[in-house]
N, CA, C and O atoms as a Tripos MOL2 file, in Angstrom:
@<TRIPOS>MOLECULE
protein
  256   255    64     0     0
PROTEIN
NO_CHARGES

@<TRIPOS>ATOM
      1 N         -13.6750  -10.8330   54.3370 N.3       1 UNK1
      2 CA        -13.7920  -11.2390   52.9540 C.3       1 UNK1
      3 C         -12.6310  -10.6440   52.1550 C.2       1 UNK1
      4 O         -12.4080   -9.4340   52.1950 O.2       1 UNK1
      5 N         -11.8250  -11.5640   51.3650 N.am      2 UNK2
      6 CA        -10.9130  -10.9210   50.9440 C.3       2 UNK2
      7 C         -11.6710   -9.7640   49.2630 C.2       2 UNK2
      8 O         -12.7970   -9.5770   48.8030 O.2       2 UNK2
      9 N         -10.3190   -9.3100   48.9150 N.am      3 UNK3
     10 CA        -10.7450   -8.4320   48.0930 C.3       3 UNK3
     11 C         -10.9870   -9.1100   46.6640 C.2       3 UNK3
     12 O         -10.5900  -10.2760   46.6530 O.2       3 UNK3
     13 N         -11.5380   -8.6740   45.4590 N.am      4 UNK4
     14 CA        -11.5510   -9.0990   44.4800 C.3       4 UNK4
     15 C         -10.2030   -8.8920   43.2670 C.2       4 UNK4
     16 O          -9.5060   -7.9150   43.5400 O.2       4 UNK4
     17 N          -9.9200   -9.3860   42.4560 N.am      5 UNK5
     18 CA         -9.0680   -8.7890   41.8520 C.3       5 UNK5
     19 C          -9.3120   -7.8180   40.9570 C.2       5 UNK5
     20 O         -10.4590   -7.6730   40.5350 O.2       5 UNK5
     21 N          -8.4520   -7.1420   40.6010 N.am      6 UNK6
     22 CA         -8.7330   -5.5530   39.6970 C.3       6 UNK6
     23 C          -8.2250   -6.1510   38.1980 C.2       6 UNK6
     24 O          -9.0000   -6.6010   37.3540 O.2       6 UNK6
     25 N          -7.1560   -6.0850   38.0880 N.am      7 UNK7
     26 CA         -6.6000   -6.1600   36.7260 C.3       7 UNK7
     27 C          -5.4930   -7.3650   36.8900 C.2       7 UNK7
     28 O          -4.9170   -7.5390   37.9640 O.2       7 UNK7
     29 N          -5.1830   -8.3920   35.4370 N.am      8 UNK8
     30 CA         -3.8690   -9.1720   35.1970 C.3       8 UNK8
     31 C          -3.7350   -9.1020   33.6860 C.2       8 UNK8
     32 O          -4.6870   -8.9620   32.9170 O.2       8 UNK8
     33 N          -2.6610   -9.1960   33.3910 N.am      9 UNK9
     34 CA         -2.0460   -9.1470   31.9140 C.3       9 UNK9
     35 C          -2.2150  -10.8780   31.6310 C.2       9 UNK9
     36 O          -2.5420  -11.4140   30.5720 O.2       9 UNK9
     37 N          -1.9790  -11.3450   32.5560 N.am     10 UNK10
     38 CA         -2.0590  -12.7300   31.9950 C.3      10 UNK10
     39 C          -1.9940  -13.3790   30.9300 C.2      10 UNK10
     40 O          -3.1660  -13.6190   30.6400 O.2      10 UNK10
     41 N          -1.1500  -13.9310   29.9540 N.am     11 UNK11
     42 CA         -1.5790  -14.1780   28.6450 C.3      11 UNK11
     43 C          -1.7340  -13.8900   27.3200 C.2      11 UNK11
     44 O          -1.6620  -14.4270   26.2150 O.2      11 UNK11
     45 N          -2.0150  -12.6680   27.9280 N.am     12 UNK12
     46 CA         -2.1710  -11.4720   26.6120 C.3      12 UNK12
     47 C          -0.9800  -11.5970   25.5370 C.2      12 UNK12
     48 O          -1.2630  -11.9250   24.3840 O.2      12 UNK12
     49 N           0.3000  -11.3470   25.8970 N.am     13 UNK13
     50 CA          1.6410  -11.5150   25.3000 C.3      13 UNK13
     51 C           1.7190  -12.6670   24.0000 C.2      13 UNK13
     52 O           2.1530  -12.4820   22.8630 O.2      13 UNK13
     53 N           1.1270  -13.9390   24.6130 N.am     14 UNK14
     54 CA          1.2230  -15.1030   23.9480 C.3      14 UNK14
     55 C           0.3400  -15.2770   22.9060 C.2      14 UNK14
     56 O           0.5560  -15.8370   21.8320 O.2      14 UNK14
     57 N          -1.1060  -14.5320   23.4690 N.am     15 UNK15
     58 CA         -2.2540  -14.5880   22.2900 C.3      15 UNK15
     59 C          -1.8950  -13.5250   21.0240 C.2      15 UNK15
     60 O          -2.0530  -13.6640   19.8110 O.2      15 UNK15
     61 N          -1.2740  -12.2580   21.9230 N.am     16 UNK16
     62 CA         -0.5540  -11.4480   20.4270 C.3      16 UNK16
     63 C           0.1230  -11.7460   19.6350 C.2      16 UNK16
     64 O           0.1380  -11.1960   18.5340 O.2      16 UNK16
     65 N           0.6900  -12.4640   19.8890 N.am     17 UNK17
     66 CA          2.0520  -13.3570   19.1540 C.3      17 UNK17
     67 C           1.7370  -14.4910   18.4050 C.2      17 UNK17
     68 O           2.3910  -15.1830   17.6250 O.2      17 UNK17
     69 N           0.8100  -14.5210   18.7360 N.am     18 UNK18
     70 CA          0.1520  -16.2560   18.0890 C.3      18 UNK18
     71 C           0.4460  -16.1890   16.3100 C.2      18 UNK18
     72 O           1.2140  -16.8960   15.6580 O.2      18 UNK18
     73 N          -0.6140  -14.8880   15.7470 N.am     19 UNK19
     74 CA         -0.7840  -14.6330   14.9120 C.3      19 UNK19
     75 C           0.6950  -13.5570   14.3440 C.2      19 UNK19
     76 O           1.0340  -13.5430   13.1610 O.2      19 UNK19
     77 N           1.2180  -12.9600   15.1250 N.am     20 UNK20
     78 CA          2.8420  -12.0600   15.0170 C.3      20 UNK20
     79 C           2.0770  -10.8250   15.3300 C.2      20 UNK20
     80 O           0.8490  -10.8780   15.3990 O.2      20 UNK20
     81 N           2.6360   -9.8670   15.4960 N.am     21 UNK21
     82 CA          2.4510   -8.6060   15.4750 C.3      21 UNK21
     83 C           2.6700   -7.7870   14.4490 C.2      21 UNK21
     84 O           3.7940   -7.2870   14.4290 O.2      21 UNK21
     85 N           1.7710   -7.4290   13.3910 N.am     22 UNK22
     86 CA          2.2020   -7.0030   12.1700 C.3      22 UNK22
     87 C           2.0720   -5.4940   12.3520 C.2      22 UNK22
     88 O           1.2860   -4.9800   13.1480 O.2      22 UNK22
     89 N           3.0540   -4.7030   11.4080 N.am     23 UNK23
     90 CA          3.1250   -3.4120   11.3820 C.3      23 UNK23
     91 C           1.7590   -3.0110   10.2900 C.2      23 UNK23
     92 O           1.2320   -3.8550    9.5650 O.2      23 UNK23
     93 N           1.4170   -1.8380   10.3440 N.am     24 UNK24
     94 CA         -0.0010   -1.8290   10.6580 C.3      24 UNK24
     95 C           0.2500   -1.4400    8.3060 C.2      24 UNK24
     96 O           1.1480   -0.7860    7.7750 O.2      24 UNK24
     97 N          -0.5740   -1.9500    7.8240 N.am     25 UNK25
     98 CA         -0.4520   -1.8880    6.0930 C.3      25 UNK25
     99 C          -0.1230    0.1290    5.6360 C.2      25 UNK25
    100 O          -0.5080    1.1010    6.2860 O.2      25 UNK25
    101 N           0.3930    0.1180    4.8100 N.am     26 UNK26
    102 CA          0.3790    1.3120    4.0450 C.3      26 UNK26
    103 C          -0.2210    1.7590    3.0480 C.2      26 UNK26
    104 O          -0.0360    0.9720    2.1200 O.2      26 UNK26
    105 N          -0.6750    2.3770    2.8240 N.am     27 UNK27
    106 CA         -1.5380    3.0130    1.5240 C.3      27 UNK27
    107 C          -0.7970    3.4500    0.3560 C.2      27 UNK27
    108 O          -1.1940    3.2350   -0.7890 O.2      27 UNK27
    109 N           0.3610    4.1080    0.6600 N.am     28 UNK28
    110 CA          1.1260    4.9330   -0.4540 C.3      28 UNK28
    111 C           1.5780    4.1220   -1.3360 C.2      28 UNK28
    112 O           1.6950    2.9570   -0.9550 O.2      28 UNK28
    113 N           1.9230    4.4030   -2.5870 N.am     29 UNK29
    114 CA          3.0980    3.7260   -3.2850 C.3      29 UNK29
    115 C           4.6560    3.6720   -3.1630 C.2      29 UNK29
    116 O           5.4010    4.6190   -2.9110 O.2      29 UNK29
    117 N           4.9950    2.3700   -3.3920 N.am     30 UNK30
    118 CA          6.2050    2.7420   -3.0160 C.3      30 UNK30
    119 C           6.9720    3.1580   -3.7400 C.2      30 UNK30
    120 O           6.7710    2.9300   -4.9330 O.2      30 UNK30
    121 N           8.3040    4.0290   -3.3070 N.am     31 UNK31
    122 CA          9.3330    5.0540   -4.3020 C.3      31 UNK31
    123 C           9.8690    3.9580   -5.2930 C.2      31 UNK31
    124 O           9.8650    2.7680   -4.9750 O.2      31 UNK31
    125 N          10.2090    4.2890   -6.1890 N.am     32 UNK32
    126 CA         10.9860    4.1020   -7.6790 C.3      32 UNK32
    127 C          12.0260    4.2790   -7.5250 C.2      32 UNK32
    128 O          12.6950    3.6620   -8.3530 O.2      32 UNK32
    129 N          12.9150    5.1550   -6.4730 N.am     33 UNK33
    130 CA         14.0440    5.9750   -6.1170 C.3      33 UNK33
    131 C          14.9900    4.6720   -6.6430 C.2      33 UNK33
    132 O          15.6300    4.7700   -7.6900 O.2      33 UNK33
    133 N          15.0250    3.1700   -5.6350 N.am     34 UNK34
    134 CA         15.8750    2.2750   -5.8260 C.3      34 UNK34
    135 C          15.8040    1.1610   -6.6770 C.2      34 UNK34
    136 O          16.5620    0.2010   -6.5450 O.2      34 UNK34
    137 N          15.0990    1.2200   -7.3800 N.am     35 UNK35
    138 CA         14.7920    0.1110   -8.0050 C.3      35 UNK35
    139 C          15.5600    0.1690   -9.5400 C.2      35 UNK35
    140 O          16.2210    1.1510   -9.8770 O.2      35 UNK35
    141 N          15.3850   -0.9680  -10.3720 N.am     36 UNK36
    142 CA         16.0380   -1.1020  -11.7290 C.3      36 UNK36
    143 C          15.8880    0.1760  -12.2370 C.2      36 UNK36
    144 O          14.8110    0.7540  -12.0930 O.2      36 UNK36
    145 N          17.0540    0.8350  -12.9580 N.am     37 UNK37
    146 CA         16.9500    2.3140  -13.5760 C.3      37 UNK37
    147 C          16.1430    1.8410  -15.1380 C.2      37 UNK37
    148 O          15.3440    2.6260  -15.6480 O.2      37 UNK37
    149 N          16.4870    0.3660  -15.8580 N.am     38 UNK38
    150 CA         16.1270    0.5690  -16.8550 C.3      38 UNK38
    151 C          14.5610    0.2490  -16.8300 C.2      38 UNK38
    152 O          13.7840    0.6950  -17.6740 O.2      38 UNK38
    153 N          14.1440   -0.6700  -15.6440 N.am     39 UNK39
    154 CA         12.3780   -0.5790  -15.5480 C.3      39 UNK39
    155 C          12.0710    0.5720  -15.5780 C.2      39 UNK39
    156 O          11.4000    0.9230  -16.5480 O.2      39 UNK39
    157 N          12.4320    1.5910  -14.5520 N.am     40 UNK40
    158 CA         12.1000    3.2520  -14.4150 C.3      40 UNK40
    159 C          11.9530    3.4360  -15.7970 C.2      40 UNK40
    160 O          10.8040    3.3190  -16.2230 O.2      40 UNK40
    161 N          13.0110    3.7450  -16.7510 N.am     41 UNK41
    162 CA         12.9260    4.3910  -17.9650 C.3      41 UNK41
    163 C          11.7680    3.9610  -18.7170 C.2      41 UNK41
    164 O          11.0150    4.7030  -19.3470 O.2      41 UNK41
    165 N          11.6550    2.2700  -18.5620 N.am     42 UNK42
    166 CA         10.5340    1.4720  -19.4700 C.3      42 UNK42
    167 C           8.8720    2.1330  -18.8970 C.2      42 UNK42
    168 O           7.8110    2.3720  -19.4730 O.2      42 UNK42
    169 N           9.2970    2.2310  -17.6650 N.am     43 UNK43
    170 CA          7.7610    2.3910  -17.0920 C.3      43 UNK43
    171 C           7.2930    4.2890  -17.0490 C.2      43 UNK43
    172 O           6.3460    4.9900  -16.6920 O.2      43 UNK43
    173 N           8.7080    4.4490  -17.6860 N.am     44 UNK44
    174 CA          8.0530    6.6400  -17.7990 C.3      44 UNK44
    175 C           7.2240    6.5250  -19.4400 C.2      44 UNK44
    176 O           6.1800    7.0350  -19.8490 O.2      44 UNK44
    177 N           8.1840    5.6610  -20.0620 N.am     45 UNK45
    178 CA          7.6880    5.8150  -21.5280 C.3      45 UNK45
    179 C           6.0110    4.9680  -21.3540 C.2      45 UNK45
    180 O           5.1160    5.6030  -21.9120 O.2      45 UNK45
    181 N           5.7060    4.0900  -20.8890 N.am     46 UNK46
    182 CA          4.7080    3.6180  -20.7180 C.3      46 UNK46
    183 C           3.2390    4.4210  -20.5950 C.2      46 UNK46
    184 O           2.1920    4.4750  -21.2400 O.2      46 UNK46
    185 N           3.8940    5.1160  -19.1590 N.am     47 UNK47
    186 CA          2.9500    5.7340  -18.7410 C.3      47 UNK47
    187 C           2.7000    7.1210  -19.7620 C.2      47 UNK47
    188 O           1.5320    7.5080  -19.7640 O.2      47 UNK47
    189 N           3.3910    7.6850  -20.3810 N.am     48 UNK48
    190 CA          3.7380    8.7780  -21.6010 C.3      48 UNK48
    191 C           2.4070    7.9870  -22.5050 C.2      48 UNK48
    192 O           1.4910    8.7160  -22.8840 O.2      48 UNK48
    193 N           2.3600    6.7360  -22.7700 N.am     49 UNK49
    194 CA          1.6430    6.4750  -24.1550 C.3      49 UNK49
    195 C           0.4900    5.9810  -23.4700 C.2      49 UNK49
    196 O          -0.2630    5.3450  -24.2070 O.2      49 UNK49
    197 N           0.1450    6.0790  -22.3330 N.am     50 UNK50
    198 CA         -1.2740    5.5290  -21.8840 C.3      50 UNK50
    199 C          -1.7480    6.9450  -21.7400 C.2      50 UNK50
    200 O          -2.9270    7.1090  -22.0510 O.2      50 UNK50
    201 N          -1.1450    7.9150  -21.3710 N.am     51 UNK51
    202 CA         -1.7330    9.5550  -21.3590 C.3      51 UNK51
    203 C          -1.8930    9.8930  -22.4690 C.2      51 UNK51
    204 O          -2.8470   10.6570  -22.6170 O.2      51 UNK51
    205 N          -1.1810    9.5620  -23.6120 N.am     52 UNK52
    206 CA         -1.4210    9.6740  -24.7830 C.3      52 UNK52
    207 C          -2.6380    9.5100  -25.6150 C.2      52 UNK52
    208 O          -3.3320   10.1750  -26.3830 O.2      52 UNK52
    209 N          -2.5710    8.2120  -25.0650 N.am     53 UNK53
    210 CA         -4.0590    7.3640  -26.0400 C.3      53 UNK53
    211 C          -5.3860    7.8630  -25.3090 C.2      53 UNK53
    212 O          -6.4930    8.1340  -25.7750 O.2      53 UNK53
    213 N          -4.8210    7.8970  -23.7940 N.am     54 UNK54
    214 CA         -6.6640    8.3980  -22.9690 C.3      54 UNK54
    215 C          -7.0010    9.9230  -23.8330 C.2      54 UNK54
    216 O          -8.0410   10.0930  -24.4700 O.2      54 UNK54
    217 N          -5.9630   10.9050  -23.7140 N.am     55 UNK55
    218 CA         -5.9920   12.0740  -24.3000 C.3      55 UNK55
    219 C          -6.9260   12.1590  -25.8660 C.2      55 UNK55
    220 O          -7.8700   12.8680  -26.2150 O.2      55 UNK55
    221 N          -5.9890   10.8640  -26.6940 N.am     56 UNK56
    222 CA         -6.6170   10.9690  -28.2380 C.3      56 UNK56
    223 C          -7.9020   10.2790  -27.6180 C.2      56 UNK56
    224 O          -8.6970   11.2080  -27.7610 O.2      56 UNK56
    225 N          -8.5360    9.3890  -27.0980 N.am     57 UNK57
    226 CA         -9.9130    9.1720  -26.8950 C.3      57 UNK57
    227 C         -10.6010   10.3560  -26.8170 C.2      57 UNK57
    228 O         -11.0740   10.9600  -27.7800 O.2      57 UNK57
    229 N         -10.6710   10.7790  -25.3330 N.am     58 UNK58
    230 CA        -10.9650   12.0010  -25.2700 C.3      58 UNK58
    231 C         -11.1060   13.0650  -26.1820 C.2      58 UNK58
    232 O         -11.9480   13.8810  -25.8050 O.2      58 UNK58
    233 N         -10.4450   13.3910  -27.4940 N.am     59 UNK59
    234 CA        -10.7210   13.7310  -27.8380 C.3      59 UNK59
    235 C         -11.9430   13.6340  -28.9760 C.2      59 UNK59
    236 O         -12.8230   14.3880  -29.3890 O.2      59 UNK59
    237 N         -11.5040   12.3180  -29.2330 N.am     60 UNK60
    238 CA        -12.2180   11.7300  -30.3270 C.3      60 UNK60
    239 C         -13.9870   11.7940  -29.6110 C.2      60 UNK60
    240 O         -14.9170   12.1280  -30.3450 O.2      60 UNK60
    241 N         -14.1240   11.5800  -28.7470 N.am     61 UNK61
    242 CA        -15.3800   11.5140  -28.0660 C.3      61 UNK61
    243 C         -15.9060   12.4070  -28.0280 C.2      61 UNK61
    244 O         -17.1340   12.3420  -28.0840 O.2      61 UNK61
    245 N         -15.1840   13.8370  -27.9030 N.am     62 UNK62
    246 CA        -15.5900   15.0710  -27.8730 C.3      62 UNK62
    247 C         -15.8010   15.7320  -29.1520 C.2      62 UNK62
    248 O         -16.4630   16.7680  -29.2100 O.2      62 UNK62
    249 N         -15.1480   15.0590  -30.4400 N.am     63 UNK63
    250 CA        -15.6490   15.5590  -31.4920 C.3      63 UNK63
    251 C         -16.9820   15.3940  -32.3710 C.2      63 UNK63
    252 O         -17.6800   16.0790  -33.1190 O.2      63 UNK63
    253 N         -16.9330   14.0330  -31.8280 N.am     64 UNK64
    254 CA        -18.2180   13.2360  -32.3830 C.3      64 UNK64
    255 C         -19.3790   13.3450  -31.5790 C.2      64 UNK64
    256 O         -20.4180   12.7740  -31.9130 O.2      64 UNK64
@<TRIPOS>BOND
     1     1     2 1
     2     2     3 1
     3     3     4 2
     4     3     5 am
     5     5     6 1
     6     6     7 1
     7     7     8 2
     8     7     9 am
     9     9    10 1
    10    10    11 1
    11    11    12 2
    12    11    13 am
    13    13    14 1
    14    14    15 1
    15    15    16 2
    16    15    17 am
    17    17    18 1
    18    18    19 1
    19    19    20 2
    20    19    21 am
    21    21    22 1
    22    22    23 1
    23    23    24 2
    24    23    25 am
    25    25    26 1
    26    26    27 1
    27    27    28 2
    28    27    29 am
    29    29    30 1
    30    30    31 1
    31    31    32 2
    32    31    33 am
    33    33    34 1
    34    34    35 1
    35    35    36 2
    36    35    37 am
    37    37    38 1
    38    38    39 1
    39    39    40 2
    40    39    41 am
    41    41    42 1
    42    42    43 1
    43    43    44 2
    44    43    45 am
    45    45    46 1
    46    46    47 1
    47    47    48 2
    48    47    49 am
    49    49    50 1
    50    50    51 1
    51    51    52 2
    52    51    53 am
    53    53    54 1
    54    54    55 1
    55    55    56 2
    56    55    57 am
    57    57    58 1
    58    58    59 1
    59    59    60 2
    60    59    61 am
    61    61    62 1
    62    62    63 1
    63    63    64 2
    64    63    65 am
    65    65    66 1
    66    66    67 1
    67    67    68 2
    68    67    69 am
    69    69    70 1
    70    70    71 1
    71    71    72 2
    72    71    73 am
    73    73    74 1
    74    74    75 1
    75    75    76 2
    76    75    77 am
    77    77    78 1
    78    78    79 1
    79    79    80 2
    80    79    81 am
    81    81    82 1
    82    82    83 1
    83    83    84 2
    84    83    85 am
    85    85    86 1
    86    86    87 1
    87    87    88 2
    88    87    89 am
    89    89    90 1
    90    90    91 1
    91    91    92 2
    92    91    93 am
    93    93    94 1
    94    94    95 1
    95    95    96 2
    96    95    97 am
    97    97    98 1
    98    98    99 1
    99    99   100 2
   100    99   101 am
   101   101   102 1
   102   102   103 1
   103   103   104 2
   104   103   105 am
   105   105   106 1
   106   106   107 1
   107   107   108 2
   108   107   109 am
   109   109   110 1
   110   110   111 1
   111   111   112 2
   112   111   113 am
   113   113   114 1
   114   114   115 1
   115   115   116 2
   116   115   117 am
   117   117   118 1
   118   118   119 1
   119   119   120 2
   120   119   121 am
   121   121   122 1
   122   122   123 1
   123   123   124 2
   124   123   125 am
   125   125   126 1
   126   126   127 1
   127   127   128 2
   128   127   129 am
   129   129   130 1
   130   130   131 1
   131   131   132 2
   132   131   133 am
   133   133   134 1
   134   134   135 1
   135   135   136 2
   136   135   137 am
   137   137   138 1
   138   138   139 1
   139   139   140 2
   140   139   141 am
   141   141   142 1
   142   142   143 1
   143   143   144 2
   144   143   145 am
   145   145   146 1
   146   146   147 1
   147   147   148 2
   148   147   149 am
   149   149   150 1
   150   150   151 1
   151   151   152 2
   152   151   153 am
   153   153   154 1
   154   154   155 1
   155   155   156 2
   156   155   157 am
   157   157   158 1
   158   158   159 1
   159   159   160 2
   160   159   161 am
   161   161   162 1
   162   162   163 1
   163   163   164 2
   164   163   165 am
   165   165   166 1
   166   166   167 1
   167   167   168 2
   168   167   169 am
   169   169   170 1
   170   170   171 1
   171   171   172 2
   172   171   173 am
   173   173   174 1
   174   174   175 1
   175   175   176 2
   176   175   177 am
   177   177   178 1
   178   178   179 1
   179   179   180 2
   180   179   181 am
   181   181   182 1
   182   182   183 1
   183   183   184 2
   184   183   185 am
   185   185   186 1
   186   186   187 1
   187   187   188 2
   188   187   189 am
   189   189   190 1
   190   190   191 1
   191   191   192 2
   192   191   193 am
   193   193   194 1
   194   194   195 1
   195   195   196 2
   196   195   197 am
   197   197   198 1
   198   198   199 1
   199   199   200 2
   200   199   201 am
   201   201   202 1
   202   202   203 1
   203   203   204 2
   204   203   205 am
   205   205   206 1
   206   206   207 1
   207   207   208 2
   208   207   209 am
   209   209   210 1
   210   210   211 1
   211   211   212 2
   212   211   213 am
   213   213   214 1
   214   214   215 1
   215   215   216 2
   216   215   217 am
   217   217   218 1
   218   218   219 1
   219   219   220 2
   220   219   221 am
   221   221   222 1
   222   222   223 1
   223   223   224 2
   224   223   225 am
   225   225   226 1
   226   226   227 1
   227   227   228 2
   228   227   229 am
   229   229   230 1
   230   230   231 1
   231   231   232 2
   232   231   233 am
   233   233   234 1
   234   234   235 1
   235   235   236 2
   236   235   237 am
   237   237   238 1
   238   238   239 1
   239   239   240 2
   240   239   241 am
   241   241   242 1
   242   242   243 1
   243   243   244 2
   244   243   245 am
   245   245   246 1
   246   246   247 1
   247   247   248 2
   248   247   249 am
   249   249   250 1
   250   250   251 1
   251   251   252 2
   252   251   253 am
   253   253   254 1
   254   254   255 1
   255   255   256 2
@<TRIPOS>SUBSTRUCTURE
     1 UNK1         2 RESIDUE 1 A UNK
     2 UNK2         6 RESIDUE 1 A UNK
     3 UNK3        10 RESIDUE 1 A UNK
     4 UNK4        14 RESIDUE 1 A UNK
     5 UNK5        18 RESIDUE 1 A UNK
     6 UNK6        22 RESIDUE 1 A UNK
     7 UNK7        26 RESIDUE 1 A UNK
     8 UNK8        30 RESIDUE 1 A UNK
     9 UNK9        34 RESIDUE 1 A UNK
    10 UNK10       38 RESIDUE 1 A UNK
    11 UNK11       42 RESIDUE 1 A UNK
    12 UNK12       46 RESIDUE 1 A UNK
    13 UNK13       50 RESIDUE 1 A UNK
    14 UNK14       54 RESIDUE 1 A UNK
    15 UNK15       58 RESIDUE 1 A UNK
    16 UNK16       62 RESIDUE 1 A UNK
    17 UNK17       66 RESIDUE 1 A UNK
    18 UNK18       70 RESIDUE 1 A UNK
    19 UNK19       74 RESIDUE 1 A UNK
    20 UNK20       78 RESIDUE 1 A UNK
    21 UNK21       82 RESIDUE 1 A UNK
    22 UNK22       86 RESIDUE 1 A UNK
    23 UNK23       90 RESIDUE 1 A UNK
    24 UNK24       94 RESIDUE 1 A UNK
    25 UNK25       98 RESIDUE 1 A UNK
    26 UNK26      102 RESIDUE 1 A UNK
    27 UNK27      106 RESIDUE 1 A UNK
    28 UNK28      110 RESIDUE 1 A UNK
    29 UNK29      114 RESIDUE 1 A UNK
    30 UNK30      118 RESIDUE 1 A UNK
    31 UNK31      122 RESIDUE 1 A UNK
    32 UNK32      126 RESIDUE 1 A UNK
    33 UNK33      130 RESIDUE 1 A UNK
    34 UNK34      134 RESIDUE 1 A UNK
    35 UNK35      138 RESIDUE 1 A UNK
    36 UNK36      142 RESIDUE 1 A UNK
    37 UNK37      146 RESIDUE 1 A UNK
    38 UNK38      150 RESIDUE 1 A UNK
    39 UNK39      154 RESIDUE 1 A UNK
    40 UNK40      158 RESIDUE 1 A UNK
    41 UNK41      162 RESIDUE 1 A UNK
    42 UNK42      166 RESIDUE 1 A UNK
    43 UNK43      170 RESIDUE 1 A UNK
    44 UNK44      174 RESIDUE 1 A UNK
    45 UNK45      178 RESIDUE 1 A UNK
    46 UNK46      182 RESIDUE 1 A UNK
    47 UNK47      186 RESIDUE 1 A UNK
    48 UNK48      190 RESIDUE 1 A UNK
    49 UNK49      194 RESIDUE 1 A UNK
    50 UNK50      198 RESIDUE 1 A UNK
    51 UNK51      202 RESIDUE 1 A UNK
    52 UNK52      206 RESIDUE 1 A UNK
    53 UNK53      210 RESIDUE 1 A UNK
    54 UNK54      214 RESIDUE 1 A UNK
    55 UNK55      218 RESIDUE 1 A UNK
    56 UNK56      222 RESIDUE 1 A UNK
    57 UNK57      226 RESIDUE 1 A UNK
    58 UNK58      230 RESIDUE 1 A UNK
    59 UNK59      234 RESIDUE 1 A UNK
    60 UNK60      238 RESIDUE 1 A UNK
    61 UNK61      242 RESIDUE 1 A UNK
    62 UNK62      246 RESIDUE 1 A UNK
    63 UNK63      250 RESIDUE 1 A UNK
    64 UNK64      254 RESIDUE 1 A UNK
């Protein structure tokens, strides 16, 4: 009786590929380092007046 087979790759290659092989997603944000200098500038002052206003809430909530 011959033997059974153990293992084949068979296929596998083509079914991975079907869909592509994607590099697996990231969580982080990405750096600012390269991007438009004058968005950067627009988006420090931004974020400056949204800390701002949560801050004056905050306070206001806490007085009343």
């Amino acid at each position: 009786m011959a033997k059974s087979k153990n293992h084949t790759n068979h296929n596998q290659i083509r079914k991975a590929h079907r869909n592509g092989i994607l590099k697996p997603k990231t969580n982080y944000a990405r750096t600012l380092r390269y991007r438009n200098p004058k968005m950067r500038k627009n988006q420090k002052a931004v974020t400056a007046g949204n800390m701002r206003v949560l801050r004056e809430k905050k306070e206001a909530a806490k007085s009343s």
